[in-house]
ZAVO-37988 format. One record per residue (C-alpha): residue in one letter; x, y, z. Coordinates in pm, 1 decimal. Example, Ala and Ser with C-alpha at 12.3 -4.5 7.8 and 13.67 -1.06 7.14 Angstrom:
2
[atom "A" [1230.0 -450.0 780.0]]
[atom "S" [1367.0 -106.0 714.0]]
END
This chain:
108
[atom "X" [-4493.3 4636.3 -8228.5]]
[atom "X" [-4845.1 4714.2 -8118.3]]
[atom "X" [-5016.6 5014.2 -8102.8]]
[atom "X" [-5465.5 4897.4 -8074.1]]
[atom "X" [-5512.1 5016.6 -7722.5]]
[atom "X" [-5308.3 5334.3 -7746.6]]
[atom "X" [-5030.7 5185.0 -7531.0]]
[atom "X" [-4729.0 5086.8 -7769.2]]
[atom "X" [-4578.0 4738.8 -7720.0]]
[atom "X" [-4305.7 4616.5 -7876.1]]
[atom "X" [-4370.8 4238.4 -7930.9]]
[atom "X" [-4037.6 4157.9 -8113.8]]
[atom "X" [-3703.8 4309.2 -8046.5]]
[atom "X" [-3434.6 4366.9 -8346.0]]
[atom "X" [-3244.1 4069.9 -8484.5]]
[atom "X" [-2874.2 4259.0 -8468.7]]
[atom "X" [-2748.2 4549.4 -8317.0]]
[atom "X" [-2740.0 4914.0 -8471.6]]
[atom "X" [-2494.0 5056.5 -8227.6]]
[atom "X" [-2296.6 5236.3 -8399.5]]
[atom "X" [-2460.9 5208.6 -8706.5]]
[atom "X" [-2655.1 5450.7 -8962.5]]
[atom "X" [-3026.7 5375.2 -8944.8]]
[atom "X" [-3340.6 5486.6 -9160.5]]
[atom "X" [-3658.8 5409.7 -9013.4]]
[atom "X" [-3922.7 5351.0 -9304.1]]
[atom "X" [-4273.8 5430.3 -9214.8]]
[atom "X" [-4586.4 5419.6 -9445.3]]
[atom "X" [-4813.6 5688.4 -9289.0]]
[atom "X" [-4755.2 5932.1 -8991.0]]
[atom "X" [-5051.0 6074.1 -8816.3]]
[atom "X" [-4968.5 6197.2 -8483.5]]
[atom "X" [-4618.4 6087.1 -8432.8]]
[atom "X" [-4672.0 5926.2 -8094.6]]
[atom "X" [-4566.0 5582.0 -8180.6]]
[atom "X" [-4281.5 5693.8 -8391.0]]
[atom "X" [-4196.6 5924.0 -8118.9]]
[atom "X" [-4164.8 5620.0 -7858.0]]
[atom "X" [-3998.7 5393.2 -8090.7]]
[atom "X" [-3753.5 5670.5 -8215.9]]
[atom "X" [-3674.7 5776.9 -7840.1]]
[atom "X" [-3616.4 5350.6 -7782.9]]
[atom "X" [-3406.0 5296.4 -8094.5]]
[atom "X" [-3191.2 5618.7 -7993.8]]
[atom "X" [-3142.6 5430.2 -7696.5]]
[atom "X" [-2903.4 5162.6 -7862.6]]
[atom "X" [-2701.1 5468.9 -7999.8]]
[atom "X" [-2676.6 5406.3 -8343.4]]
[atom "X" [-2474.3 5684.9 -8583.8]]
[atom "X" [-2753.1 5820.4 -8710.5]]
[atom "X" [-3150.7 5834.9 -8713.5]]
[atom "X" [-3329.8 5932.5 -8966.4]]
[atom "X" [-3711.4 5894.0 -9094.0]]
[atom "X" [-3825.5 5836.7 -9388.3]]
[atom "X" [-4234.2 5829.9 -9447.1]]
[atom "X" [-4471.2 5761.9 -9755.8]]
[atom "X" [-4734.0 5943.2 -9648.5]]
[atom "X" [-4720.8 6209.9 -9386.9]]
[atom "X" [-5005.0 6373.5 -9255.1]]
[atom "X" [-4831.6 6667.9 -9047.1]]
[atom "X" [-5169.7 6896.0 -8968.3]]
[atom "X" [-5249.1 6558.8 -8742.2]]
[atom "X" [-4932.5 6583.6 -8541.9]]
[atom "X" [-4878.4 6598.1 -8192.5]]
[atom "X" [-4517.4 6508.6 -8188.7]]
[atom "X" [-4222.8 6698.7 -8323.6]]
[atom "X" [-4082.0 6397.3 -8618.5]]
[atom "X" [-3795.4 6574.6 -8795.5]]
[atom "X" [-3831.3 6384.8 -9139.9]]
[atom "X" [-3522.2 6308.8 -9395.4]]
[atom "X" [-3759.8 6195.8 -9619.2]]
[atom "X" [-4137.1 6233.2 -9750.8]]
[atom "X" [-4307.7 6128.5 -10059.0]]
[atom "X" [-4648.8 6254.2 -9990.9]]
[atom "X" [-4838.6 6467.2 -9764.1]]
[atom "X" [-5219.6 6355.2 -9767.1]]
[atom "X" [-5496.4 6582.8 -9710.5]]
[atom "X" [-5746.8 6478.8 -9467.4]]
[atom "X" [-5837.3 6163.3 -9640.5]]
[atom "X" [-5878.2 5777.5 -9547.1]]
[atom "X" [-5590.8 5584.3 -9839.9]]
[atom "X" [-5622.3 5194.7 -9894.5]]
[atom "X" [-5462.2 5017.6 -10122.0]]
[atom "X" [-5077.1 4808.0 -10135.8]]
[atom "X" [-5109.6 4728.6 -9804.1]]
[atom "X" [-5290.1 5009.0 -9641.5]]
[atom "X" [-5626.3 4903.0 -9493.6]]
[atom "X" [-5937.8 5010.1 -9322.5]]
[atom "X" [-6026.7 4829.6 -9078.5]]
[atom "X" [-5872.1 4470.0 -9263.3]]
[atom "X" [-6030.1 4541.9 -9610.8]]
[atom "X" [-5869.0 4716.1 -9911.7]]
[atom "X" [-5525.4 4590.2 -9816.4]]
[atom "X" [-5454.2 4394.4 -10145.1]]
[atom "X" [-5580.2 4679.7 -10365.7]]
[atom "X" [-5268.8 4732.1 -10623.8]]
[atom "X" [-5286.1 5086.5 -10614.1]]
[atom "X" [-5331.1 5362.5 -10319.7]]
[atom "X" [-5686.4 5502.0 -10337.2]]
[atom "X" [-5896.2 5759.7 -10120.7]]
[atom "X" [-6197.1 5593.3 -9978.7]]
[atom "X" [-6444.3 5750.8 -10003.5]]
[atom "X" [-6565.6 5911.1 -9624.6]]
[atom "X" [-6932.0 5741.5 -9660.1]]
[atom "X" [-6808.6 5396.7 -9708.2]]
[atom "X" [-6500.0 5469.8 -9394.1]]
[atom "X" [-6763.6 5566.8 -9198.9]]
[atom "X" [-6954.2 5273.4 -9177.0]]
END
């Protein structure tokens, strides 16, 4: 899936069904909600049981889309986090920790 030019693209389709089936989407950060709002309304599509979400970090003050979530560990403030596979802009991704970078070095 593909989201760089603000049009979402789904460039590889799921391996089995989930008809029928109870599903938890895992996502690591939710800003707006708009591509988990078109990939939720998709997935609902192939009628599985049940849909739920479950997010690391949630940023909910950035969100234009209703996202009813099961699950949240974290709600960030209005912060950049790298780190354990969170990057900006490629770098930062191996860090073995989450981190808040610092706004003069994001803004670069």
């Amino acid at each position: 899936m593909r989201a760089d030019s603000g049009t979402v693209r789904i460039t590889k389709d799921l391996d089995h069904t989930i008809t029928g089936r109870h599903v938890l989407f895992v996502e690591d950060v939710i800003d707006t909600g708009l591509t988990l709002s078109y990939l939720l309304r998709t997935l609902r599509t192939r009628r599985p049981a049940s849909l739920q979400v479950c997010v690391l970090f949630d940023r909910p003050y950035r969100r234009l889309m209703d996202i009813p979530l099961a699950y949240r560990g974290f709600e960030l403030p209005d912060s950049f986090v790298v780190g354990y596979g969170l990057d900006a802009d490629g770098f930062y991704r191996n860090l073995p920790f989450v981190g808040v970078l610092k706004s003069a070095i994001h803004e670069r």
